[in-house]
BATIMI-693830 format. One record per residue (C-alpha): chain; residue number from 1; y, z negated, x negated. Coordinates in nm, 4 decimals, decimal comma, m for minus. Layout:
<pt><volo>A</volo><kevo>NUM</kevo><yy>Y</yy><zz>Z</zz><xx>X</xx></pt>
...
//
This chain:
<pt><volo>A</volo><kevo>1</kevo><yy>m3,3810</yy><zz>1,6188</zz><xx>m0,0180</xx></pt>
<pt><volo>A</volo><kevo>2</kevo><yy>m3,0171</yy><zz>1,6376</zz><xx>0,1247</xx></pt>
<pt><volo>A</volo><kevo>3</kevo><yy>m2,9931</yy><zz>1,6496</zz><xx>0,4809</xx></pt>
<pt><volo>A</volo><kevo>4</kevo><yy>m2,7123</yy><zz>1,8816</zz><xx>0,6596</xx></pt>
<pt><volo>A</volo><kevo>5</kevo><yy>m2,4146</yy><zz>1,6733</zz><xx>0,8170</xx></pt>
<pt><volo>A</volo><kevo>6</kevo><yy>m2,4256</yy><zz>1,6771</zz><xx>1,1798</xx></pt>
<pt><volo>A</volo><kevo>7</kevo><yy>m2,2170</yy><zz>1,9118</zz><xx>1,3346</xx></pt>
<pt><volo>A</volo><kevo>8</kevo><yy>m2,1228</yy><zz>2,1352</zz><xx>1,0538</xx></pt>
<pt><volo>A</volo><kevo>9</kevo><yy>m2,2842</yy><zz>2,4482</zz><xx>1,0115</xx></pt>
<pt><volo>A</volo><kevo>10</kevo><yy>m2,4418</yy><zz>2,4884</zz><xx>0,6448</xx></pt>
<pt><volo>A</volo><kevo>11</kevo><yy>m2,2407</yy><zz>2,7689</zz><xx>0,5424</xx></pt>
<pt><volo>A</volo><kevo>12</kevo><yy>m1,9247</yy><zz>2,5619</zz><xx>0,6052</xx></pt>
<pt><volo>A</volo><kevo>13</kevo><yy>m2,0460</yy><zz>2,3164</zz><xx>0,3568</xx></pt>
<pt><volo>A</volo><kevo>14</kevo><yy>m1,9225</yy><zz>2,4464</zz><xx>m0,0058</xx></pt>
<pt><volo>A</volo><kevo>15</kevo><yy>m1,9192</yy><zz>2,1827</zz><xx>m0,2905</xx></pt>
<pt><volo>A</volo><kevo>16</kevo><yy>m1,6904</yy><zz>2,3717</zz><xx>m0,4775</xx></pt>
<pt><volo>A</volo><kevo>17</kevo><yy>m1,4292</yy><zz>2,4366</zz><xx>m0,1792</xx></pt>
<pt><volo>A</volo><kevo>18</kevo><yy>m1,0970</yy><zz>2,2124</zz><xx>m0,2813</xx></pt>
<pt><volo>A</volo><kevo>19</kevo><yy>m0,8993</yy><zz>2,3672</zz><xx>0,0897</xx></pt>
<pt><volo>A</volo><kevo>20</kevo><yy>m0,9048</yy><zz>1,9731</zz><xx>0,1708</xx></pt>
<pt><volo>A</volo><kevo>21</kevo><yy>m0,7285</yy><zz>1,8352</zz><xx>m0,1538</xx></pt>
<pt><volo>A</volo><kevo>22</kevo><yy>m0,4752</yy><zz>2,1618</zz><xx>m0,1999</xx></pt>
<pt><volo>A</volo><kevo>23</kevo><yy>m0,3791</yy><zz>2,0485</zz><xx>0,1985</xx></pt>
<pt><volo>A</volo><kevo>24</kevo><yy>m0,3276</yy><zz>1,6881</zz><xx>0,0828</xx></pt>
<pt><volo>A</volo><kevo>25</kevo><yy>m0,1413</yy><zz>1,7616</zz><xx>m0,2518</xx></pt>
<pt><volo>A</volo><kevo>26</kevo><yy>0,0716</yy><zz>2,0310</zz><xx>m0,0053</xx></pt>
<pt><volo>A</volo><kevo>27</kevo><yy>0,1171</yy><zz>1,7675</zz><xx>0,2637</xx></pt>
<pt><volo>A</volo><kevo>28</kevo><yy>0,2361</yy><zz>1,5267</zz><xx>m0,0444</xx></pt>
<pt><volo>A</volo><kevo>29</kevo><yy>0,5319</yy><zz>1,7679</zz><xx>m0,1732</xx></pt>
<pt><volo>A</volo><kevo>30</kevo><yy>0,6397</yy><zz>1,8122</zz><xx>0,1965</xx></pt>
<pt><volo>A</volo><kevo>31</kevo><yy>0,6848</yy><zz>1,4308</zz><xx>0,2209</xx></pt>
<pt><volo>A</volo><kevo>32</kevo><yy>0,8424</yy><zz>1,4526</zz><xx>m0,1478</xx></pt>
<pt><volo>A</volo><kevo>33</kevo><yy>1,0840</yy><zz>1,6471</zz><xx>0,0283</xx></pt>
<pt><volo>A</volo><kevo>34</kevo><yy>1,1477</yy><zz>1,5082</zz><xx>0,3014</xx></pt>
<pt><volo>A</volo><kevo>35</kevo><yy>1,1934</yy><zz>1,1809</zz><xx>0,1313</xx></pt>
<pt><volo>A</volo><kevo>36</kevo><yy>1,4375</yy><zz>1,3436</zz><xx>m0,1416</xx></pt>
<pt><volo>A</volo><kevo>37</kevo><yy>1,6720</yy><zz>1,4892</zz><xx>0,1004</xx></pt>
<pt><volo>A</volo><kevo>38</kevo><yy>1,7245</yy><zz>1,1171</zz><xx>0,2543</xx></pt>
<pt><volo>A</volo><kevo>39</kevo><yy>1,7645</yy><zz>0,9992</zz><xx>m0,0520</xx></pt>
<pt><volo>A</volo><kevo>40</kevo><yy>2,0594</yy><zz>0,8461</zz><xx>m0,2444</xx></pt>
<pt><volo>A</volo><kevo>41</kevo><yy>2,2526</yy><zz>1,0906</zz><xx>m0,5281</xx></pt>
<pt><volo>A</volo><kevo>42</kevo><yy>2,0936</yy><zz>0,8102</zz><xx>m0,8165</xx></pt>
<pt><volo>A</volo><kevo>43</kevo><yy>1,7520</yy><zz>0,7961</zz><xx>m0,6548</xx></pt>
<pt><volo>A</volo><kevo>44</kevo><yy>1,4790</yy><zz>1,0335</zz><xx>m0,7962</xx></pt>
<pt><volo>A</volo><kevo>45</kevo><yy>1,1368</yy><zz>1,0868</zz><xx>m0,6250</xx></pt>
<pt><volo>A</volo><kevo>46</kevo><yy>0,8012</yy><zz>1,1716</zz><xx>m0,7809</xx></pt>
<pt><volo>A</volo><kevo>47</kevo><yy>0,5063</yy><zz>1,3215</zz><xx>m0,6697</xx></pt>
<pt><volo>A</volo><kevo>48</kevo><yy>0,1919</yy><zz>1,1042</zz><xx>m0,8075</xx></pt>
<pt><volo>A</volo><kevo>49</kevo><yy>0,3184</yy><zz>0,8831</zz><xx>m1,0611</xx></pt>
<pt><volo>A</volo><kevo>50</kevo><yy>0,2978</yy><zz>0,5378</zz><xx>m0,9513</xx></pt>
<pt><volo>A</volo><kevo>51</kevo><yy>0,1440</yy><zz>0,6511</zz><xx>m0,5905</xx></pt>
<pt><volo>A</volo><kevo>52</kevo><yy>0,1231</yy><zz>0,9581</zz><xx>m0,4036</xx></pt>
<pt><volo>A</volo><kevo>53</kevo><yy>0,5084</yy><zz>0,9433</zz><xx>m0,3290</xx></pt>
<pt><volo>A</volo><kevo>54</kevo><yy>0,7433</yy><zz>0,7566</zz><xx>m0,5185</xx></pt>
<pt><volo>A</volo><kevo>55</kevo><yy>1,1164</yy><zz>0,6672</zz><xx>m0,4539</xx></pt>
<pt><volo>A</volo><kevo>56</kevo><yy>1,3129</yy><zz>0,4916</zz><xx>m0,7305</xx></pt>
<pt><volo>A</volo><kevo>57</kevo><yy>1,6621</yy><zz>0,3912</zz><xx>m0,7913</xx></pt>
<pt><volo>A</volo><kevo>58</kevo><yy>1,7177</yy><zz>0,0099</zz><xx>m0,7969</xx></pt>
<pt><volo>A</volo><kevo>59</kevo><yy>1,4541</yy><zz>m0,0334</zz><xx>m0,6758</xx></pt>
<pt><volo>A</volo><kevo>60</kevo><yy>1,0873</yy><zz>0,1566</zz><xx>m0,5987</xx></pt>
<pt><volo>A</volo><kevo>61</kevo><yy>0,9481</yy><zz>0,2532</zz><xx>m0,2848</xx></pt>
<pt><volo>A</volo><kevo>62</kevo><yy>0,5990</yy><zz>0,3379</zz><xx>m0,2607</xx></pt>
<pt><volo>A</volo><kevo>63</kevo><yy>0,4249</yy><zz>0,6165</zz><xx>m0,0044</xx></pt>
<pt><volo>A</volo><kevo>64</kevo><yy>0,0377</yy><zz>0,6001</zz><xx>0,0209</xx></pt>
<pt><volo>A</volo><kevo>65</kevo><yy>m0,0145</yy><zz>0,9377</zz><xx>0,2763</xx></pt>
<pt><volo>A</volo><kevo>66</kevo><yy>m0,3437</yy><zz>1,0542</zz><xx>0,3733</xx></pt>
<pt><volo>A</volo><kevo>67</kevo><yy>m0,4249</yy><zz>1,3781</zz><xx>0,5264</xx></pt>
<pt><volo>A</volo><kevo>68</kevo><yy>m0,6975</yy><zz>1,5324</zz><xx>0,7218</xx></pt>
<pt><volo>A</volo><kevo>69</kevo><yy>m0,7109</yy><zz>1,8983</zz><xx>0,9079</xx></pt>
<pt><volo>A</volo><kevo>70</kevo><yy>m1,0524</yy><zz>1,7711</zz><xx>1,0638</xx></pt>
<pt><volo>A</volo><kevo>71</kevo><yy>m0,9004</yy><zz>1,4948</zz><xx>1,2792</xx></pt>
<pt><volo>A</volo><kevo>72</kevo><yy>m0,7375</yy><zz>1,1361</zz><xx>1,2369</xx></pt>
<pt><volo>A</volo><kevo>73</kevo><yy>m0,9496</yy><zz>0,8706</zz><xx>1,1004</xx></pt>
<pt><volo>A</volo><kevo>74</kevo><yy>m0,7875</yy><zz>0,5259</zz><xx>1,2600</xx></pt>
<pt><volo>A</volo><kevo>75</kevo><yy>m0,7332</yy><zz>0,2478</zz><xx>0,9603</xx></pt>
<pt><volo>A</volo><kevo>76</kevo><yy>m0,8335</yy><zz>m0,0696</zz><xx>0,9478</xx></pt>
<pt><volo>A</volo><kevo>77</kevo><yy>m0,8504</yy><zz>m0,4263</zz><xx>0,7849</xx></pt>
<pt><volo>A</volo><kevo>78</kevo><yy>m1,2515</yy><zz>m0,3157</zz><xx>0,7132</xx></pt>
<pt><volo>A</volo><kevo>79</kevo><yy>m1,1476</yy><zz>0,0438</zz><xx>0,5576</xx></pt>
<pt><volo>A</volo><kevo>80</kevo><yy>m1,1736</yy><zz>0,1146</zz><xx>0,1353</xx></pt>
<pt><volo>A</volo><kevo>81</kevo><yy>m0,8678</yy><zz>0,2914</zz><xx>0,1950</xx></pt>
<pt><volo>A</volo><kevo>82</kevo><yy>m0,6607</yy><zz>0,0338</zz><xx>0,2906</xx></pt>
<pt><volo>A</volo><kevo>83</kevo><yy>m0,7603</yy><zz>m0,2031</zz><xx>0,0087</xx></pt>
<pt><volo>A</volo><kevo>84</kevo><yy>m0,7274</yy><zz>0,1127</zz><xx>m0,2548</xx></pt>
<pt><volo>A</volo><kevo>85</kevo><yy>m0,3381</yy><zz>0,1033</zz><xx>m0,0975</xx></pt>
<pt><volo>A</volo><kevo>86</kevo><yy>m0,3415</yy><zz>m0,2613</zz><xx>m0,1452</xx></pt>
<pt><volo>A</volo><kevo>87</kevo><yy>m0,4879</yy><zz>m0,2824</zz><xx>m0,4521</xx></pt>
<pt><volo>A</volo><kevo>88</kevo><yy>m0,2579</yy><zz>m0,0057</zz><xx>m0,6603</xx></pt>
<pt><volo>A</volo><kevo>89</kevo><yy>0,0756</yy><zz>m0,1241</zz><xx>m0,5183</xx></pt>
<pt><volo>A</volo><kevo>90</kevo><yy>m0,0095</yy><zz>m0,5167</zz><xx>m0,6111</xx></pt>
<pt><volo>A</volo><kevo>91</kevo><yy>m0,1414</yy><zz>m0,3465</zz><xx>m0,9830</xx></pt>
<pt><volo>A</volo><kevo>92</kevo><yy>0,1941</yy><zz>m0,1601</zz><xx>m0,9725</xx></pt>
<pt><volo>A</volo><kevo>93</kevo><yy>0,4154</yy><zz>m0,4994</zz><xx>m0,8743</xx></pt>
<pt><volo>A</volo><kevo>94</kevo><yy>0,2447</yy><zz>m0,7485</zz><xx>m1,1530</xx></pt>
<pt><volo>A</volo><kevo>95</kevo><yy>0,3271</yy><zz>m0,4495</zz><xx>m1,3913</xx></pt>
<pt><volo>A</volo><kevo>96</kevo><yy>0,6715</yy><zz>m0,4327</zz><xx>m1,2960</xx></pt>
<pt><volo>A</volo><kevo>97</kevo><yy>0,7709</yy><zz>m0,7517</zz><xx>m1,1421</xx></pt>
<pt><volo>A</volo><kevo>98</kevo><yy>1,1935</yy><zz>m0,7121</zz><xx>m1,1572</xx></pt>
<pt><volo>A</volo><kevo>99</kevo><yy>1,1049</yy><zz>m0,3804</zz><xx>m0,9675</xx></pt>
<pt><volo>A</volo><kevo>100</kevo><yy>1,1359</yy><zz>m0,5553</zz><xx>m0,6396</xx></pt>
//
């Protein structure tokens, strides 16, 4: 038996509603864009390749973004989101070491 989350009205709750992850894969080509117009003429940026945002030239830099239209959610040391972020950029650095 599943129990209904508190505060959300049943009808609200569709498993097969993807508004959330088309608002954070928008929200990730804004930043894309944002971060391409800053960018250098021989830097390129990517939209999940290496993380959510990428910026490479002679070097990478590396955007984790997360997005919510239900409210913030603070991060801290104790979050799984944090050590995901932790976890793919140090997978990212031992694969390319020189990169940095």
């Amino acid at each position: 038996m599943t129990l209904p989350a508190i505060g959300v009205k049943e009808e609200a709750r569709n498993p097969a509603d993807a508004t959330d992850a088309f608002l954070g894969y928008a929200f990730q080509g804004m930043f894309a864009l944002l971060v391409l117009m800053d960018a250098l003429d021989d830097e390129t940026v990517s939209v999940e390749s290496h993380d959510d945002v990428v910026k490479s030239g002679l070097g990478e830099t590396l955007f984790q973004l997360k997005h919510s239209r239900t409210g913030t959610r603070p991060l801290s040391i104790r979050d799984d989101r944090f050590w995901k972020t932790i976890a793919i950029w140090s997978n990212h650095y031992r694969k390319n070491p020189g990169r940095y």
